[in-house]
N, C-alpha and C positions, 0 to 999 in steps of 0.2 A: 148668043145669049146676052142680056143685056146686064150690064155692070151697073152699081148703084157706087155713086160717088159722093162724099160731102164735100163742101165750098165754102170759103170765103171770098166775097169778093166788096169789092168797094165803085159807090153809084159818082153820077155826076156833081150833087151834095156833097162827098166827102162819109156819107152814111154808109157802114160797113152790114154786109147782111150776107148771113147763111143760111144754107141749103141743105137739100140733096139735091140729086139727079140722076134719073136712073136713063141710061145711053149705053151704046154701043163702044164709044173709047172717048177719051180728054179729050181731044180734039172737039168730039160733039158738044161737049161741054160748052171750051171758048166760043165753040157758037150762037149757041142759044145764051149765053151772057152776052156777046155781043148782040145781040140780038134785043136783050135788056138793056142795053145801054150801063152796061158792067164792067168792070176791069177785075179780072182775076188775080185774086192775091194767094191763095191757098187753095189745093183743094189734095184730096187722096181715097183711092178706092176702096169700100168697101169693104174688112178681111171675111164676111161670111153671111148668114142669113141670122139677120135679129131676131127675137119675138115680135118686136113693137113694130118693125116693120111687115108680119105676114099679119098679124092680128086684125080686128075687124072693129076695136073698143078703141071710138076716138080717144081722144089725151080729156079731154072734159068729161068724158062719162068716168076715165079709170079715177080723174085728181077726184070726182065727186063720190064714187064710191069710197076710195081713199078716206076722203074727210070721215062720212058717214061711219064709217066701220070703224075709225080712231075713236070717234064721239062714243061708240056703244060699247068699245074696250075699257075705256075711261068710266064709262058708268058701271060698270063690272060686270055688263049683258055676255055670257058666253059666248063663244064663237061655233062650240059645238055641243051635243045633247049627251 
């Protein structure tokens, strides 16, 4: 079964960028950064199963409902009947 890990790593710039990566062990990891022309600075596995990772609501659609639903509380529009 395949592990989902998060990373830091740092490019040939000196620009630091994080991940995930969902592999089989760390090892696959330092590969595919090598592979990116990456140096791994950090990384550690996973402890379970997110929401936001099995979910299907990109990150744009939840900040834009977000907003929307903020705006209609603020105007005093209920939330339920």
């Amino acid at each position: 079964m395949a592990k989902v890990f998060y990373y830091s790593a740092r490019g040939e710039t000196d620009r630091i960028t994080t991940g995930t990566f969902k592999g089989e062990s760390a090892a696959k990891l330092r590969e595919f950064l090598n592979e990116q022309k990456l140096v791994l600075i950090s990384a550690y596995e996973s402890p379970g199963v997110s929401f936001w990772k099995i979910s299907t609501i990109s990150d744009r659609t939840l900040m834009l409902f977000t907003n929307y639903f903020s705006t209609m509380v603020k105007a005093g529009i209920s939330a339920y009947k």
